[in-house]
C-alpha beads as a LAMMPS data file, in Angstrom:
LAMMPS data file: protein, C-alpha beads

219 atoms
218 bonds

1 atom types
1 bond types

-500.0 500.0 xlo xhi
-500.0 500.0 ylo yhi
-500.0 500.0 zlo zhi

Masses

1 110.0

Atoms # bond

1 1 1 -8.181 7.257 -14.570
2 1 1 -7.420 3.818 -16.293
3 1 1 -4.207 3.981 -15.187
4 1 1 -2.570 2.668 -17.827
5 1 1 0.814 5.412 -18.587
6 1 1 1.901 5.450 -22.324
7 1 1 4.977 5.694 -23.751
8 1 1 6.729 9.249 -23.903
9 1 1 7.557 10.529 -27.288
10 1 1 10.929 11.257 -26.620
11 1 1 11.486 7.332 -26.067
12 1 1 9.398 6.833 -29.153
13 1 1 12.128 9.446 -31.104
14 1 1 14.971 7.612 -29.658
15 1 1 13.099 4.141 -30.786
16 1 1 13.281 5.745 -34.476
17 1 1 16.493 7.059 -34.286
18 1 1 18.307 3.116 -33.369
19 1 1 16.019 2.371 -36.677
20 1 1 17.848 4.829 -38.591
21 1 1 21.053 3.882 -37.141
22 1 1 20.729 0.016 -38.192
23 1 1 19.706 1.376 -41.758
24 1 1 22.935 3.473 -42.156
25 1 1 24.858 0.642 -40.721
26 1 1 23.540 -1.812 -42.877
27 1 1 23.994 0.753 -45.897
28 1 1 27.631 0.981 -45.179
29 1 1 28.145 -3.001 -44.990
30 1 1 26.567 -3.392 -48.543
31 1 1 28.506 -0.890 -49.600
32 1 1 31.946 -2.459 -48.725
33 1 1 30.505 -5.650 -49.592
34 1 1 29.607 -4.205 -53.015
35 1 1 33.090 -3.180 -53.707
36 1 1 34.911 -6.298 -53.115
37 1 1 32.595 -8.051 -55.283
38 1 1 33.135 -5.822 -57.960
39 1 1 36.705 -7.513 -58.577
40 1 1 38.815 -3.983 -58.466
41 1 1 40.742 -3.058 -55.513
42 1 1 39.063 -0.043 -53.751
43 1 1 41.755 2.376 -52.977
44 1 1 43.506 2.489 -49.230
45 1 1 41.452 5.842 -48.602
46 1 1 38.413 4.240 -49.555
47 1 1 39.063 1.065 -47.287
48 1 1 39.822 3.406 -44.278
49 1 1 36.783 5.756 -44.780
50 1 1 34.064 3.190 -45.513
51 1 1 35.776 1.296 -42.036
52 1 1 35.806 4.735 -40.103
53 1 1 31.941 5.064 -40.929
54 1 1 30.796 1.823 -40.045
55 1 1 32.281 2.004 -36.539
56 1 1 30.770 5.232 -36.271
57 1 1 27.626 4.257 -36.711
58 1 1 28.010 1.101 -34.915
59 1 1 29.451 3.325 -31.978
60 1 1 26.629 5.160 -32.305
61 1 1 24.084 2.676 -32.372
62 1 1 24.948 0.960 -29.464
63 1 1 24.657 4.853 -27.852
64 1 1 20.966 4.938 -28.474
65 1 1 20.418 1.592 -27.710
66 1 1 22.014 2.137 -24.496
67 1 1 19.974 5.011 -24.058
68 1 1 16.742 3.659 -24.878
69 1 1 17.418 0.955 -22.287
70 1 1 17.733 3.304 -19.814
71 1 1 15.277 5.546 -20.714
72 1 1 12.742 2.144 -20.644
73 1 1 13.522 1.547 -17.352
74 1 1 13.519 4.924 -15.839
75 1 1 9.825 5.306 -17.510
76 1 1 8.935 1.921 -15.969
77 1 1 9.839 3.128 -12.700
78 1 1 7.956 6.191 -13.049
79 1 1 5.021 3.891 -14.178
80 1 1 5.148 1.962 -11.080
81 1 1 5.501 4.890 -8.490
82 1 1 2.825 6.543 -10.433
83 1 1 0.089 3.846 -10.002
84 1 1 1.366 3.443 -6.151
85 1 1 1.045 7.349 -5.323
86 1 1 -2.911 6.710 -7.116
87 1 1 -4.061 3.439 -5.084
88 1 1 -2.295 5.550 -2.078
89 1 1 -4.077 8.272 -3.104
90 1 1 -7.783 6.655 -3.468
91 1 1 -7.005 4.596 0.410
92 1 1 -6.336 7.680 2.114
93 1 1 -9.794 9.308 0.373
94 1 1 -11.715 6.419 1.232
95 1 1 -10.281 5.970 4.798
96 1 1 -11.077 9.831 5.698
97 1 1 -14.647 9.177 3.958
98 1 1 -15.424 6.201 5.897
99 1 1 -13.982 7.711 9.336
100 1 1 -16.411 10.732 9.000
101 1 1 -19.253 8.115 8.841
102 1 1 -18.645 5.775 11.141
103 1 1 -19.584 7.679 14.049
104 1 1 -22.715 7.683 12.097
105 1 1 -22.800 3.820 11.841
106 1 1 -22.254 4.094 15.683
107 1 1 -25.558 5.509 16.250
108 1 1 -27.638 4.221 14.322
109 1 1 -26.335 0.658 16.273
110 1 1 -27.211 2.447 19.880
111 1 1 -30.766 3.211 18.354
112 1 1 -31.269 -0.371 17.364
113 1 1 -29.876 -1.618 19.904
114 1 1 -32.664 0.112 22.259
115 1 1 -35.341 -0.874 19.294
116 1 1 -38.088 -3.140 19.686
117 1 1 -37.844 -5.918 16.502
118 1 1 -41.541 -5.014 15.351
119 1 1 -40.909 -1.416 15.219
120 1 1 -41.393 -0.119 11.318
121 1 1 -39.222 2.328 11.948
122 1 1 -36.527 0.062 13.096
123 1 1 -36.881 -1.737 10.020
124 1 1 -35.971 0.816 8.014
125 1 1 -33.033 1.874 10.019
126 1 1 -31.905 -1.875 9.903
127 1 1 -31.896 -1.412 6.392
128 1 1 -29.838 1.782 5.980
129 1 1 -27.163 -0.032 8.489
130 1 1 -26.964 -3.064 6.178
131 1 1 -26.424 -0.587 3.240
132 1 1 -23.991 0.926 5.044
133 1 1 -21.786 -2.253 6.259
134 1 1 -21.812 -3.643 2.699
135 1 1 -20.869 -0.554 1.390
136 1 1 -17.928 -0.877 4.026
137 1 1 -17.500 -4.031 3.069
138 1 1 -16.496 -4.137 -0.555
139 1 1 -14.001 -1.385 0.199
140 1 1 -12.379 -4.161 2.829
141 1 1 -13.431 -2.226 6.363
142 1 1 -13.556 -5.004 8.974
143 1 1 -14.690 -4.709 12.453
144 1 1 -12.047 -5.355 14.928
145 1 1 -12.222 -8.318 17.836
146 1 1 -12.334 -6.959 20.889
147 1 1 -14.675 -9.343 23.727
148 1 1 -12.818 -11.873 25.087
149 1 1 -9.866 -11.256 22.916
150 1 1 -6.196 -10.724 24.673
151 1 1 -5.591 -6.663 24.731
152 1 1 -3.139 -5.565 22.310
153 1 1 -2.204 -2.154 22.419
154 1 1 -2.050 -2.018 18.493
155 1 1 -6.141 -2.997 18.087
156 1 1 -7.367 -1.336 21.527
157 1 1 -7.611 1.991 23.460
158 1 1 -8.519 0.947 27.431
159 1 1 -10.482 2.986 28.813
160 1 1 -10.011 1.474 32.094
161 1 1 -8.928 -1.818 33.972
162 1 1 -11.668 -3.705 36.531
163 1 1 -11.205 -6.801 38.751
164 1 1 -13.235 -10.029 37.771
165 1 1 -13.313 -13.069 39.380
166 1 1 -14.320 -14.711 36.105
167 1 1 -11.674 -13.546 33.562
168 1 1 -8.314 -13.167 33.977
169 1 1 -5.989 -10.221 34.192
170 1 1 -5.459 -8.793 30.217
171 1 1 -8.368 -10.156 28.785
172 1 1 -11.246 -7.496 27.470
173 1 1 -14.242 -7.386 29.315
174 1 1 -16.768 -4.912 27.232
175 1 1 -16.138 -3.207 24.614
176 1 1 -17.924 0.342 24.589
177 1 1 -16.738 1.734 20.987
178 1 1 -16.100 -1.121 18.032
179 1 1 -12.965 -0.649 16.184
180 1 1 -12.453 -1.362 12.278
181 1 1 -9.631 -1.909 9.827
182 1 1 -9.431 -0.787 6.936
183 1 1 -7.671 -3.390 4.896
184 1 1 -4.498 -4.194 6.863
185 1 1 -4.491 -0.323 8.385
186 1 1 -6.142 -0.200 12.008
187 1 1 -8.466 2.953 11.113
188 1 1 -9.707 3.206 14.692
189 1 1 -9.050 1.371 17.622
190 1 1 -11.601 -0.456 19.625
191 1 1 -12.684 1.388 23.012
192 1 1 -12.811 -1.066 25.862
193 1 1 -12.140 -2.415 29.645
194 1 1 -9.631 -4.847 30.146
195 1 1 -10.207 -6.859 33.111
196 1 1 -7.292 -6.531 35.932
197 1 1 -8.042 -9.866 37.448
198 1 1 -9.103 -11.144 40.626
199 1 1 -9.517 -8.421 42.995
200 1 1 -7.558 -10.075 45.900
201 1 1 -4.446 -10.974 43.336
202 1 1 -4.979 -7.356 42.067
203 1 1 -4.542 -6.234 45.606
204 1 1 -2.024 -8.225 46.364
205 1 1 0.013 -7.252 43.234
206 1 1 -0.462 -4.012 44.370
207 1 1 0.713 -4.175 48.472
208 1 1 3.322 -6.187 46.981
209 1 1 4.411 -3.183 44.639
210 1 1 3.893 -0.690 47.557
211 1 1 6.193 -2.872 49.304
212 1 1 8.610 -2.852 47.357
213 1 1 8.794 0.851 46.745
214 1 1 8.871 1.198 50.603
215 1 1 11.309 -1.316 51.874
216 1 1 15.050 0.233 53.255
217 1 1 17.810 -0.141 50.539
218 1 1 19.951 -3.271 51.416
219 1 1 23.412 -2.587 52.817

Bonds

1 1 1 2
2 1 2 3
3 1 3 4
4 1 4 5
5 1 5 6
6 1 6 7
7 1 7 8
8 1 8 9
9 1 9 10
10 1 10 11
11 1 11 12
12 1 12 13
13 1 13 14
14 1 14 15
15 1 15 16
16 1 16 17
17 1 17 18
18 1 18 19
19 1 19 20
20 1 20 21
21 1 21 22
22 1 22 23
23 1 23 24
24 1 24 25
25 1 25 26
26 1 26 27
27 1 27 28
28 1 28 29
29 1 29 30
30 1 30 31
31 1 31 32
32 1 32 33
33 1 33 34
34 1 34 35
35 1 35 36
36 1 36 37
37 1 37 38
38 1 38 39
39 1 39 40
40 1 40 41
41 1 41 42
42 1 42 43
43 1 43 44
44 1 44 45
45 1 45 46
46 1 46 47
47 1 47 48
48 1 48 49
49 1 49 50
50 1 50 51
51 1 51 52
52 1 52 53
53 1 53 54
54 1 54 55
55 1 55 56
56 1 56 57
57 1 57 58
58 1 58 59
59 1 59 60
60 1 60 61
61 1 61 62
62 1 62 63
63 1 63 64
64 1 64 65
65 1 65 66
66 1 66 67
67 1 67 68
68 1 68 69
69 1 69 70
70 1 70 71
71 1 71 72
72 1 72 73
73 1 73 74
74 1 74 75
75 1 75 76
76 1 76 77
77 1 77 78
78 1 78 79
79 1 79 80
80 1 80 81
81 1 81 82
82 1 82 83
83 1 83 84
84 1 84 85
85 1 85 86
86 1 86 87
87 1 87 88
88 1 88 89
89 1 89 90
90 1 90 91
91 1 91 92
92 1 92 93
93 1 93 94
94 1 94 95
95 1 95 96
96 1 96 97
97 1 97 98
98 1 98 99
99 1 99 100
100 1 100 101
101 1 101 102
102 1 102 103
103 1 103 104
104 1 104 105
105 1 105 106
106 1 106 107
107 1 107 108
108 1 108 109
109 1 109 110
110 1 110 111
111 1 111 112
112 1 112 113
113 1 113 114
114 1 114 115
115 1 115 116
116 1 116 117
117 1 117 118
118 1 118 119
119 1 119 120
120 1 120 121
121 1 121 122
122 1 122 123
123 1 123 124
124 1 124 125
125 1 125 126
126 1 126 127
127 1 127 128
128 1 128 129
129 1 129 130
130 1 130 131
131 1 131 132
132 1 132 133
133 1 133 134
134 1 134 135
135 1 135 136
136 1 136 137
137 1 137 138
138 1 138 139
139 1 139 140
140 1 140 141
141 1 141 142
142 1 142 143
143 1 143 144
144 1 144 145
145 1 145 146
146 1 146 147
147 1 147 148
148 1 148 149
149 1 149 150
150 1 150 151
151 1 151 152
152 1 152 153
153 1 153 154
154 1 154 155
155 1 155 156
156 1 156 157
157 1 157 158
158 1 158 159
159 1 159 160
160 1 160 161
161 1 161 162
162 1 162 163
163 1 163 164
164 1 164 165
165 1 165 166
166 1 166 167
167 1 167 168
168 1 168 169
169 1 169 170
170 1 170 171
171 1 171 172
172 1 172 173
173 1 173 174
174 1 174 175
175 1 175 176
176 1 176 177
177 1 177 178
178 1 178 179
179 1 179 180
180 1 180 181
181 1 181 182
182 1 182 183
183 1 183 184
184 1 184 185
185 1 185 186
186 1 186 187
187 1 187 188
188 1 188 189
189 1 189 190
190 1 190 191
191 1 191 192
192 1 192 193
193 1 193 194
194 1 194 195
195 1 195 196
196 1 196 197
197 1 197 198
198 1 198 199
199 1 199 200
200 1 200 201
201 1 201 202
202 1 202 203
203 1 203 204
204 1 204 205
205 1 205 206
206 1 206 207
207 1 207 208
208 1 208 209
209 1 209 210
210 1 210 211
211 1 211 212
212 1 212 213
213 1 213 214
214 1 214 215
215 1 215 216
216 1 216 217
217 1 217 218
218 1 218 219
């Protein structure tokens, strides 16, 4: 679908009817124009019924003109909400396409991962991965930082929390699934262990909490 949305034929009907309108106005002008240059006195009938016509057409003129307006707008709404409901429509089939394959992509990176660089067969598996992440690519999938990054709830799914003496509390240690987005839309979230500290401040928070929880209500 181009989608390019062409003009209805009722708006094209009301186009040639504000034609037709100008015409018959014009028509009526000449007319009364045509009898005062003629030197004789048009009668008081005449005067009234020639004015009488030319403010109904005017009158309705501006009607259809009105109308078109609207109608121009109202079909350049419907344009717009049109080609929104189609790129809406092509994300959400591309986003279900590419989250049936990625578990795919997910093994085929534990096999090379566990591949030895020489192996012909890993070659070609190499190959059918690269495919597969340009193809990803171009439609704007992007893996997701996870390693070292600060957890955020919104980009990762902890799987569990483990003391470290090296990182601090909140920071991701490993990350066992890889997470994408597609475009600015978080299409899966990235699987991983957060580190929970150093396991004496990680003790200590908790006694501290136990504590707390414990301790007599003050008087």
């Amino acid at each position: 679908m181009s989608g390019k949305i062409h003009k209805s034929e009722f708006e094209k009907m009301l186009e040639q009817q504000v034609a037709e309108e100008e015409k018959r106005k014009d028509s009526a002008e000449e007319e009364a124009q045509a009898a005062s240059s003629t030197g004789t006195e048009p009668a008081p009938d005449e005067v009234e019924e020639l004015r009488r016509q030319l403010l109904s057409h005017q009158a309705e003129c501006e009607q259809l003109k009105d109308q078109q307006l609207r109608l121009r707008a109202e079909f350049d709404n419907y344009r717009k909400r049109m080609l929104r409901e189609l790129d809406q429509a092509r994300f959400s089939a591309t986003a279900n396409l590419i989250r049936l394959l990625l578990p795919v992509v997910d093994n085929l990176e534990r096999a090379l991962a566990h591949a030895a660089e020489e192996d012909g067969l890993a070659v070609g598996v190499r190959m059918v991965h690269k495919q597969l992440a340009d193809l990803f690519a171009a439609e704007g999938l992007v893996p997701i930082e996870a390693r070292g990054q600060v957890f955020d709830p919104n980009l990762h799914d902890a799987l569990s929390m483990t003391p470290s003496e090296e990182v601090e509390a909140g920071i991701v240690l490993e990350e066992f699934e890889r997470g994408y987005k597609l475009k600015d839309q978080v299409l899966r979230p990235a699987k991983v262990i957060v580190s929970a500290g150093k396991e004496a401040d990680a003790s200590g928070a908790d006694a501290e909490e136990s504590k707390d929880e414990t301790a007599p209500p003050s008087e």
